[in-house]
One Martini backbone bead per residue (centre of mass of N, CA, C, O) as a GRO file, in nm:
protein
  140
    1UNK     BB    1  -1.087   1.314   4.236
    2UNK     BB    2  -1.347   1.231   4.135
    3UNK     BB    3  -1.512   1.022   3.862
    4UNK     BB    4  -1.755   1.031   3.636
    5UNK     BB    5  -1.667   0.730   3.650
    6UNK     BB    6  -1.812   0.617   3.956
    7UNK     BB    7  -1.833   0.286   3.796
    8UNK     BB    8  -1.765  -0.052   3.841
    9UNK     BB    9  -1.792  -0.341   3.626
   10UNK     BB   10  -1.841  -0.732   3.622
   11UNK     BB   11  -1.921  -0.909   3.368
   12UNK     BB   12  -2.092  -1.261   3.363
   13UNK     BB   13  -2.178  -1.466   3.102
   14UNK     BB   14  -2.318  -1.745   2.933
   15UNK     BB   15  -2.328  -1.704   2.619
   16UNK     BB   16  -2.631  -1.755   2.568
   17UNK     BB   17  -2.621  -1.434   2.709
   18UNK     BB   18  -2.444  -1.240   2.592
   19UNK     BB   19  -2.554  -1.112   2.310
   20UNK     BB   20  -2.829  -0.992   2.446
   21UNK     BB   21  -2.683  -0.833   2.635
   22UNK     BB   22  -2.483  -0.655   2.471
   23UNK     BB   23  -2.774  -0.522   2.333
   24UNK     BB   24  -2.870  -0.428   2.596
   25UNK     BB   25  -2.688  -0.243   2.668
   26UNK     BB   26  -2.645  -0.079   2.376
   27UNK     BB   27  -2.899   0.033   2.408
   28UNK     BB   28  -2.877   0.188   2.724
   29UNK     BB   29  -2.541   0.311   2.636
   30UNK     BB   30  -2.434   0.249   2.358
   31UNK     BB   31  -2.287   0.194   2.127
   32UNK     BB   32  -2.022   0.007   2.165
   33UNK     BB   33  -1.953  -0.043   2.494
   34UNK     BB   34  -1.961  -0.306   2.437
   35UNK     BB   35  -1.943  -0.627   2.305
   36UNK     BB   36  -2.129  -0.829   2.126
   37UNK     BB   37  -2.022  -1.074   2.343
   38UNK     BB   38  -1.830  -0.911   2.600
   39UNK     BB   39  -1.590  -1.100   2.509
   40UNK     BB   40  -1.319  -1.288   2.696
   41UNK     BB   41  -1.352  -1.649   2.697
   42UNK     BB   42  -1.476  -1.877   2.929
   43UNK     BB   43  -1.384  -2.143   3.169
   44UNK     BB   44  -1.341  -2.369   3.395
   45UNK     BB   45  -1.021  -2.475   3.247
   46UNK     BB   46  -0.908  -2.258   3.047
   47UNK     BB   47  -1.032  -2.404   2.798
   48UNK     BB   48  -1.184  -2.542   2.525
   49UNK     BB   49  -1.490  -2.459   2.577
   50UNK     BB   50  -1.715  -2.113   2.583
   51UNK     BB   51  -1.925  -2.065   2.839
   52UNK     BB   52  -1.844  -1.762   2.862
   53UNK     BB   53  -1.814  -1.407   2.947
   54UNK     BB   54  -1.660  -1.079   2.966
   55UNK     BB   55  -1.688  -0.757   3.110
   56UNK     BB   56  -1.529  -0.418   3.180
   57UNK     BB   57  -1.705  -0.105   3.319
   58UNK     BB   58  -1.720   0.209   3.312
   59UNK     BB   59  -1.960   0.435   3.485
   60UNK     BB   60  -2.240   0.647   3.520
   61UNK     BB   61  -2.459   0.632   3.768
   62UNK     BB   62  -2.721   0.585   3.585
   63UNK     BB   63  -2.606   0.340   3.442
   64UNK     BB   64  -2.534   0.204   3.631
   65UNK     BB   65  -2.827   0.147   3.767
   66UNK     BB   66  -2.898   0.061   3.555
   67UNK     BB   67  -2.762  -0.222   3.490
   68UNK     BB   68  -2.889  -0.333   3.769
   69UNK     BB   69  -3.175  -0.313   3.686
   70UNK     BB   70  -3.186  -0.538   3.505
   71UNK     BB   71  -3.064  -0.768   3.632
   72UNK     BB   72  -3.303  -0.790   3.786
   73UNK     BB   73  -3.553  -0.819   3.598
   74UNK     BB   74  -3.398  -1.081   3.471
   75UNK     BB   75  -3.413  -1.232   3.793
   76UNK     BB   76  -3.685  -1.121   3.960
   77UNK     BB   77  -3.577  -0.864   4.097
   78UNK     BB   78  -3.599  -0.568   4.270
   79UNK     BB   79  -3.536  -0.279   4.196
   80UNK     BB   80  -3.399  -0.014   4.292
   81UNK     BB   81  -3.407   0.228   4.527
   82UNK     BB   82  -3.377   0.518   4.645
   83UNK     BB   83  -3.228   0.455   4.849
   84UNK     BB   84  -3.026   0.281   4.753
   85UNK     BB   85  -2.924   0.478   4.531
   86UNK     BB   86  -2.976   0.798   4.530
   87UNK     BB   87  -2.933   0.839   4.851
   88UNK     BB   88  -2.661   0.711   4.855
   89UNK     BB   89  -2.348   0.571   4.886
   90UNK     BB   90  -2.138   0.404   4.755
   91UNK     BB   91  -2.156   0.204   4.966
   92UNK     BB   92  -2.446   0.174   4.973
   93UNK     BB   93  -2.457   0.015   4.705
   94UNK     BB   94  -2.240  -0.213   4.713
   95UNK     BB   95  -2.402  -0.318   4.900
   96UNK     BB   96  -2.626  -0.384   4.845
   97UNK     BB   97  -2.558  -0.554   4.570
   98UNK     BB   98  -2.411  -0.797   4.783
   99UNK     BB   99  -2.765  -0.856   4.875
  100UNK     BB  100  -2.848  -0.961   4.533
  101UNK     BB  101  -2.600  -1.097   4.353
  102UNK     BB  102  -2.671  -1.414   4.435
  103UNK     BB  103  -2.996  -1.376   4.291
  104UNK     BB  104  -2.898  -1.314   4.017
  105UNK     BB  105  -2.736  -1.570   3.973
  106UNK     BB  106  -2.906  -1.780   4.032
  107UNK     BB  107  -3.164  -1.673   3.827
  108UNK     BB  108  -2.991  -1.530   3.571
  109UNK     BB  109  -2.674  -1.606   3.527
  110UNK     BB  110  -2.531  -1.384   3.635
  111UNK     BB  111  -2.257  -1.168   3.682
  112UNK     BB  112  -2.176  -0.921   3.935
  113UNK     BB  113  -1.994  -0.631   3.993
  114UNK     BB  114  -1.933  -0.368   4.236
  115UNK     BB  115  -1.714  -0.061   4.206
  116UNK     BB  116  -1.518   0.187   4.263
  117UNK     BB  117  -1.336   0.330   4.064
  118UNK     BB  118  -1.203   0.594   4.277
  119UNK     BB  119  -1.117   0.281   4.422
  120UNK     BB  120  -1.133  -0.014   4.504
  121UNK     BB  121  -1.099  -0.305   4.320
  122UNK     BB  122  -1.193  -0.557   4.184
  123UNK     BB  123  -1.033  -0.862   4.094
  124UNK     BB  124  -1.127  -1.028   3.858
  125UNK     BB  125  -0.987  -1.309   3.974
  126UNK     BB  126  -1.222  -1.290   4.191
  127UNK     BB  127  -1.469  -1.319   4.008
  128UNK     BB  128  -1.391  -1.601   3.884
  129UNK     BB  129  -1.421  -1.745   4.119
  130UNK     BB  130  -1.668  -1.750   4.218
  131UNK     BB  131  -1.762  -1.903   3.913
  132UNK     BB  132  -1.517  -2.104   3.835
  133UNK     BB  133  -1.324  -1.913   3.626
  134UNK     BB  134  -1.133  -1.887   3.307
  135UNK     BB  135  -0.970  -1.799   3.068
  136UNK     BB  136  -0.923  -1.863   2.747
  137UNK     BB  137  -0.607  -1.900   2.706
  138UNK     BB  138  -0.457  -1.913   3.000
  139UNK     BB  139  -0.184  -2.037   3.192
  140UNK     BB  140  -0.358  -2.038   3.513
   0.00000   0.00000   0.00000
């Protein structure tokens, strides 16, 4: 049975954008949604200092949908379409997200991943190397 909140997304920030973006998320879903600096610590070599923050969240589709058209907004990047979106079944949703998030993290240095909730989830550390990070105090 699928579950009401029917999106998995993966939010990778830089510090200096991360307490923006998590305050930006809290007023579009809800106080305290994310944490106030989106979570925690990242770095290249997983050791301070903290160049990234980030955090996971399930949402529900209006929320996921809101949630990634900010990130194109932000980067600059046309916001999805009725078809892209509202038309979609999820494994279409998930595909244009992964044709459009590597110009929102090049444009806006954000990374997000996009998965089903109630379906197989990108895991974490695959997040992480995309983008070259490893957690902060992590022993990996």
């Amino acid at each position: 049975m699928p579950t009401l909140f029917g999106h998995r997304l993966i939010v990778i920030a830089p510090v200096a954008k991360a307490a923006t973006l998590a305050a930006d998320l809290n007023t579009g879903l809800g106080a305290n949604t994310v944490p106030a600096d989106l979570g925690p610590g990242l770095s290249a070599s997983g050791t301070a200092p903290v160049t990234h923050n980030w955090c996971g969240i399930a949402l529900v589709d209006g929320h996921a949908k809101q949630v990634l058209s900010r990130l194109c907004t932000l980067a600059g990047r046309p916001t999805p379409t009725v078809a892209q979106w509202n038309n979609a079944t999820q494994a279409q949703r998930r595909t244009w997200w992964a044709s459009v998030r590597a110009a929102v993290y090049s444009n806006y240095g954000v990374y997000c991943a996009l998965a089903a909730n109630d379906g197989e989830w990108d895991p974490p550390d695959a997040a992480l190397a995309a983008v070259g990070l490893k957690t902060v105090g992590s022993a990996v």
